[in-house]
C-alpha positions in Angstrom: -6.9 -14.8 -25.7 -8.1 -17.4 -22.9 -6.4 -21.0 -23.4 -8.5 -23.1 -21.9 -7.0 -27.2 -20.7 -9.7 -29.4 -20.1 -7.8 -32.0 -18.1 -9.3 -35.9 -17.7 -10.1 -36.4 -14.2 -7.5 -35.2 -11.9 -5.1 -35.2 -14.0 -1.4 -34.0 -11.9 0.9 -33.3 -14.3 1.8 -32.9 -18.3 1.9 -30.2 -20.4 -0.6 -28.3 -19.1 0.1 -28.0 -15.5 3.3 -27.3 -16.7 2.3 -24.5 -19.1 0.0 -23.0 -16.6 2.7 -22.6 -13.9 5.0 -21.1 -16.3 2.2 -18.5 -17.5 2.3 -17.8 -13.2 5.8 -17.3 -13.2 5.4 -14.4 -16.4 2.8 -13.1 -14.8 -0.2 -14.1 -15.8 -3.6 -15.5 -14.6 -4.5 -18.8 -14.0 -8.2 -20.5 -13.0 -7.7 -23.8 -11.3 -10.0 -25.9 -9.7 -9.7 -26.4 -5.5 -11.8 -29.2 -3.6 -14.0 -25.9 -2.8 -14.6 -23.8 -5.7 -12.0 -22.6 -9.1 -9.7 -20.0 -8.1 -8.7 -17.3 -9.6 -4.5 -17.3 -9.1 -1.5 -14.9 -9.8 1.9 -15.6 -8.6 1.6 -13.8 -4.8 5.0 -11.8 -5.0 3.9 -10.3 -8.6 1.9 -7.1 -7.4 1.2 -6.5 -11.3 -0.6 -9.4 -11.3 -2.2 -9.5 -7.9 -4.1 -6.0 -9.1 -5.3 -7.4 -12.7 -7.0 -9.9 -10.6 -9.3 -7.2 -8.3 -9.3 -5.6 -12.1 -10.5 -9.0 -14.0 -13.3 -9.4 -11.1 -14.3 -6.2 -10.4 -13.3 -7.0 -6.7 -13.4 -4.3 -4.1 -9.6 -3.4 -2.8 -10.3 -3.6 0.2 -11.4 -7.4 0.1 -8.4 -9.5 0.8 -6.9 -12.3 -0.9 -6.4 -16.4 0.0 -2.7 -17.6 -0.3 -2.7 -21.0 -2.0 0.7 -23.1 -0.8 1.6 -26.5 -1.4 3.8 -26.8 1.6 4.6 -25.8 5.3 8.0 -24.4 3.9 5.8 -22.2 1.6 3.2 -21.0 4.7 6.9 -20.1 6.0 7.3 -17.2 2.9 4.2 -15.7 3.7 3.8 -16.1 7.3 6.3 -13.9 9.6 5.5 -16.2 12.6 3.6 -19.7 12.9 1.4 -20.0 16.4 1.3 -23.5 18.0 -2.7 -23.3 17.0 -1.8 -23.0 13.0 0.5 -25.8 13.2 -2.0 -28.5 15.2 -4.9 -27.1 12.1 -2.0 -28.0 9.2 -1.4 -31.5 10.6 -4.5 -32.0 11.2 -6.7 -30.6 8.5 -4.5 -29.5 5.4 -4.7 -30.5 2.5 -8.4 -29.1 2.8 -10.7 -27.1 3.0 -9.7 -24.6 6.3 -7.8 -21.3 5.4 -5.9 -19.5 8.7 -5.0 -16.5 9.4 -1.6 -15.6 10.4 0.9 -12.8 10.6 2.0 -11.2 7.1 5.6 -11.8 6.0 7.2 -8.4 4.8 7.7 -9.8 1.0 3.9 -10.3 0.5 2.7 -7.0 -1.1 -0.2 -5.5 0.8 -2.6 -5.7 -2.4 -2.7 -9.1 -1.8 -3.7 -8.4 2.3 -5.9 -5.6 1.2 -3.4 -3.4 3.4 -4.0 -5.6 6.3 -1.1 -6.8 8.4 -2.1 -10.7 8.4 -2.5 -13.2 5.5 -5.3 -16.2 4.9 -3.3 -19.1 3.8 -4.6 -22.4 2.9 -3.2 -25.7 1.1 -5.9 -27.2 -1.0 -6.7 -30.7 -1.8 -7.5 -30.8 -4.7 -4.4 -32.5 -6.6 -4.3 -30.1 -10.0 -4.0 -27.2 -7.7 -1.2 -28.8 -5.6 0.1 -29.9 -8.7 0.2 -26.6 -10.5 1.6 -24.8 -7.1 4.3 -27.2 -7.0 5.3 -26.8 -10.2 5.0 -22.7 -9.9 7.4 -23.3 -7.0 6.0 -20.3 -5.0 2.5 -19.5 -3.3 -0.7 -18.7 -5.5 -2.9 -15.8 -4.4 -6.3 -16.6 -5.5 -9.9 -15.7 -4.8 -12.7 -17.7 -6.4 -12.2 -17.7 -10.3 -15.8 -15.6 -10.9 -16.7 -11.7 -11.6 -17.1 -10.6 -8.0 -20.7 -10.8 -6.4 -21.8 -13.5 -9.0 -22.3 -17.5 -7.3 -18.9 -18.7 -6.7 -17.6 -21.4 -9.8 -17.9 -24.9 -8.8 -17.5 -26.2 -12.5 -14.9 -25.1 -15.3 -18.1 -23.9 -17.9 -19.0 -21.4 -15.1 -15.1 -19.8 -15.1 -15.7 -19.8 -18.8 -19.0 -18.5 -18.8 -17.5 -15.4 -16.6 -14.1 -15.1 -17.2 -13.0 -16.2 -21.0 -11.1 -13.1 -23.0 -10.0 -12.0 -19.6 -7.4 -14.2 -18.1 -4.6 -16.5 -19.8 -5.3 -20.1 -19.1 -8.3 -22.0 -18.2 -7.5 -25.8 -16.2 -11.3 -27.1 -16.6 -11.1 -30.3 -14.5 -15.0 -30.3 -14.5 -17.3 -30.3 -11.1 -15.9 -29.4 -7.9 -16.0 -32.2 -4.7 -17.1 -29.8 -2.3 -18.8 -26.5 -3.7 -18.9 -23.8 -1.1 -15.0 -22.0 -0.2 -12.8 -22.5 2.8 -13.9 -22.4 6.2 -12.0 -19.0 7.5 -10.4 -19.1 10.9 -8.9 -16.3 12.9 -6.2 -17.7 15.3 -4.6 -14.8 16.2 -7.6 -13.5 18.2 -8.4 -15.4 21.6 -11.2 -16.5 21.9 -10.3 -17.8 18.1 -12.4 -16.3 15.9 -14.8 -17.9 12.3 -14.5 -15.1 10.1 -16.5 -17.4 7.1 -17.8 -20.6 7.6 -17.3 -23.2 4.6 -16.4 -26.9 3.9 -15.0 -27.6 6.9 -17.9 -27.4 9.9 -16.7 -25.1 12.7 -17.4 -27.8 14.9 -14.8 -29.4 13.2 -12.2 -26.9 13.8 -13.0 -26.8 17.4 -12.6 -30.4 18.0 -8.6 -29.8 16.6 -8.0 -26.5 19.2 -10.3 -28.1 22.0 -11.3 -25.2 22.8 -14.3 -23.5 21.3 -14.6 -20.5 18.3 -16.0 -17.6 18.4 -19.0 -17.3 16.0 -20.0 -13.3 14.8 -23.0 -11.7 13.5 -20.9 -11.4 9.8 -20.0 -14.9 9.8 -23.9 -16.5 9.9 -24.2 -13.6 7.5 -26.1 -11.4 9.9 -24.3 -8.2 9.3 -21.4 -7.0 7.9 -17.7 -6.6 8.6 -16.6 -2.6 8.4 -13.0 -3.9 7.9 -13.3 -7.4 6.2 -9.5 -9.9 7.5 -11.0 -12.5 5.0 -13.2 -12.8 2.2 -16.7 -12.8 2.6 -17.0 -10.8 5.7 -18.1 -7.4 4.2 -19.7 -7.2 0.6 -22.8 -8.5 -0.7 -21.7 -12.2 -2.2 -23.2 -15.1 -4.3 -25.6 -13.2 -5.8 -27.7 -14.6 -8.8 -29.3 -11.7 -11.0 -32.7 -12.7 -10.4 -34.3 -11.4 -7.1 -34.0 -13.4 -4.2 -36.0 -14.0 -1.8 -34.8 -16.0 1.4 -37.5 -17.6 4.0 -36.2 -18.7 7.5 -38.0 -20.4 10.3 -36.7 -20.6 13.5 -37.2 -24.6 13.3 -37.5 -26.6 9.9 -39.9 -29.7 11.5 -41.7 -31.5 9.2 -45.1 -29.2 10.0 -42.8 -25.7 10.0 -41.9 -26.5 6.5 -45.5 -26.9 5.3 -46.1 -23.8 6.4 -42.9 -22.2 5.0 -44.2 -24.2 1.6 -47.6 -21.9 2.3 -46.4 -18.6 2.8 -44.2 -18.9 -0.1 -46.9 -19.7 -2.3 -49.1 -17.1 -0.9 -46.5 -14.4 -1.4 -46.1 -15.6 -5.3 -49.7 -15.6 -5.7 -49.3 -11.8 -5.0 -46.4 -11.4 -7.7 -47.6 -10.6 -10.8 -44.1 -10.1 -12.7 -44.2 -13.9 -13.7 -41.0 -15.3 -14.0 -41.7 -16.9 -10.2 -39.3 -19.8 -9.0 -38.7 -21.4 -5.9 -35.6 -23.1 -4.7 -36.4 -26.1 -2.4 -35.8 -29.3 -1.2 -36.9 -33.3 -2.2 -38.4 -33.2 1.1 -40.4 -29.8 0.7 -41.1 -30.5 -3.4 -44.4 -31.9 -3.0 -46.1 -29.0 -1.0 -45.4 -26.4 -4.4 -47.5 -28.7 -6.7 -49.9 -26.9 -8.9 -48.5 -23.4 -7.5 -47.1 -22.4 -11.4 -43.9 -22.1 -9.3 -40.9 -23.7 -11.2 -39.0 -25.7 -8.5 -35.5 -26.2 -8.5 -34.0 -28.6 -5.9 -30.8 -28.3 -3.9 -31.5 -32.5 -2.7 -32.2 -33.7 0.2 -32.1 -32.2 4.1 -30.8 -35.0 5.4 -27.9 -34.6 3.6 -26.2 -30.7 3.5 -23.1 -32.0 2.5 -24.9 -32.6 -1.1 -26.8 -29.3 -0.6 -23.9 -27.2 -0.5 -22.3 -29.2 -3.1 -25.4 -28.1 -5.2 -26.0 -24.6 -4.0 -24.0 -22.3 -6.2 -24.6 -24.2 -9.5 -28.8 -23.6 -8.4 -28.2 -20.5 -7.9 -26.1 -19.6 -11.5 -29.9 -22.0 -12.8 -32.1 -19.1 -11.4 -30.8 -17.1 -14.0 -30.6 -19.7 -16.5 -34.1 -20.5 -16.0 -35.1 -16.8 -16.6 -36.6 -16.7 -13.1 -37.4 -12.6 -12.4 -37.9 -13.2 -8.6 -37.1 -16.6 -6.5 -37.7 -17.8 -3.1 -35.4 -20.2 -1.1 -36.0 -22.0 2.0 -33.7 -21.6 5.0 -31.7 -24.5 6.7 -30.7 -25.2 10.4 -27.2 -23.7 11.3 -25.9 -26.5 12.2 -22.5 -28.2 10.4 -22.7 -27.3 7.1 -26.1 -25.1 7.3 -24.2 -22.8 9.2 -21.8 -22.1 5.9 -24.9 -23.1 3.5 -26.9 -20.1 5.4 -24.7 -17.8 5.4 -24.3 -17.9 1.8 -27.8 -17.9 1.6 -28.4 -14.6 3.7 -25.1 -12.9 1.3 -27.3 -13.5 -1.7 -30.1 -12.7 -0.8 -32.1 -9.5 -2.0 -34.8 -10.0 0.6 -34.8 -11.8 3.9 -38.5 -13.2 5.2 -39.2 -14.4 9.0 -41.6 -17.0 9.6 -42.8 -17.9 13.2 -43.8 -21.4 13.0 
């Protein structure tokens, strides 16, 4: 049985923050919601728990977990050093959005780590998830609170769409301020390396080291990782079950995008499966009337802070909208379309290049 706490607002502390960190400490499962996405958490020592959570998602073993702490004493447990680099990132940027990657203490069992011998640790912002970690008293391991592959949850009906009957407790504190995960740094590595981008823009990042950050193939979502340090780096991700169908452009001008708006008609015209969608922008809306396309609309370009915020519940509407095969446009990689695209190419089914 799945109790599920819808809290008002952000709601700190009471009964059930109180009840949920005591169903950690048994070992149970917990969804909470971060300033990124819900997370799925287990008390990090508990190996028990730590494996009914790759169980509960149908997550691959060999994709690693995020350690949730509420403190620098707490990064301490996990950590079996701290670099100069992961302390300027803490002072600078935690509670956020930025997970690191650091050295594994000996105590955290290697099912959390996927074997590896470093950890991803973060401290989110969000104040029911510092609240419930506080009142745990030890680090949360937690990956996104969704059955793996599936869009990420950004709001506590989607955790309850996926996960009720499976896990103990339920904190619905309703929409999610950012709604794409952490941005994933590698430290340890020099030339310090993005191993996912997210919330936080690499650029970001760099402007705390001063110096700059590596950027792979795997983290625009290129190619994949053979042996995945972070989440995101290997397996296909995000994935509505509708076919989709992701259009990129080398430039996204004003004209580029009328004829990005063109080819995706033309290649729906050619689709007789019905069922057709297309997920674009207020800017780009215009150029798919009277195309039978049902348009869905991430907002507007000029803002992709809004656009990421609006990405994963779009793509969970795909499917709710009984689309059989939709098209998405493609976004600059810059800032935030450098995260919003690589979620983009993890989802997507087919990849189209248009020269414009």
């Amino acid at each position: 049985m799945t109790i599920v706490f819808r809290l008002k607002g952000f709601e700190q502390e009471g009964f059930e923050i109180q009840y949920a960190a005591g169903v950690l400490r048994r070992g149970g499962l917990v969804a909470f919601p971060t300033e990124t996405v819900y997370g799925l958490g287990a008390l990090v020592w508990d190996e028990r728990a730590v494996a009914r959570i790759f169980q509960v998602k149908g997550r691959p073993s060999d994709n690693p977990l995020i350690v949730h702490v509420s403190s620098v004493e707490m990064v301490e447990k996990v950590a079996s050093r701290i670099p100069e680099d992961a302390y300027k990132l803490m002072e600078k940027a935690w509670p956020g959005p930025l997970t690191i990657l650091l050295p594994r203490s000996e105590r955290v069992p290697r099912t959390v780590t996927a074997g590896l011998d470093t950890v991803a640790v973060r401290m989110p912002s969000h104040p029911v998830a510092l609240s419930l970690i506080r009142e745990t008293g030890e680090p949360v391991a937690a990956p996104s609170a969704n059955l793996s592959g599936r869009p990420s949850p950004t709001a506590g009906y989607h955790v309850i769409r996926d996960l009720m009957g499976r896990v103990e407790v339920i904190l619905d504190a309703g929409a999610t301020l950012r709604g794409v995960e952490s941005t994933v740094v590698n430290i340890l590595a020099d030339p310090p390396v993005l191993l996912r981008p997210g919330a936080m823009p690499v650029e970001d990042v760099e402007r705390i080291l001063g110096r700059r950050i590596l950027i792979p193939g795997f983290a625009k979502g290129l190619e994949h990782a053979e042996k995945p340090l972070a989440p995101g780096m290997k397996y296909r991700h995000y994935a509505p079950s509708a076919k989709l169908i992701l259009v990129e452009a080398p430039l996204y001008t004003l004209e580029c995008l009328k004829e990005l708006a063109g080819y995706i008609r033309r290649q729906a015209s050619l689709n007789s499966d019905g069922g057709l969608c297309v997920v674009a922008t207020d800017e780009t809306l215009q150029y798919y009337s009277g195309s039978g396309l049902k348009t869905l609309s991430l907002g507007s370009r000029r803002d992709l802070f809004e656009i990421a915020r609006n990405l994963f519940p779009t793509l969970r509407e795909i499917d709710e909208e009984d689309c059989g095969i939709a098209y998405v446009e493609g976004f600059p990689e810059q800032g935030l379309g450098l995260t919003i695209m690589n979620r983009l190419r993890k989802a997507a089914s087919e990849k189209h290049y248009l020269n414009c």
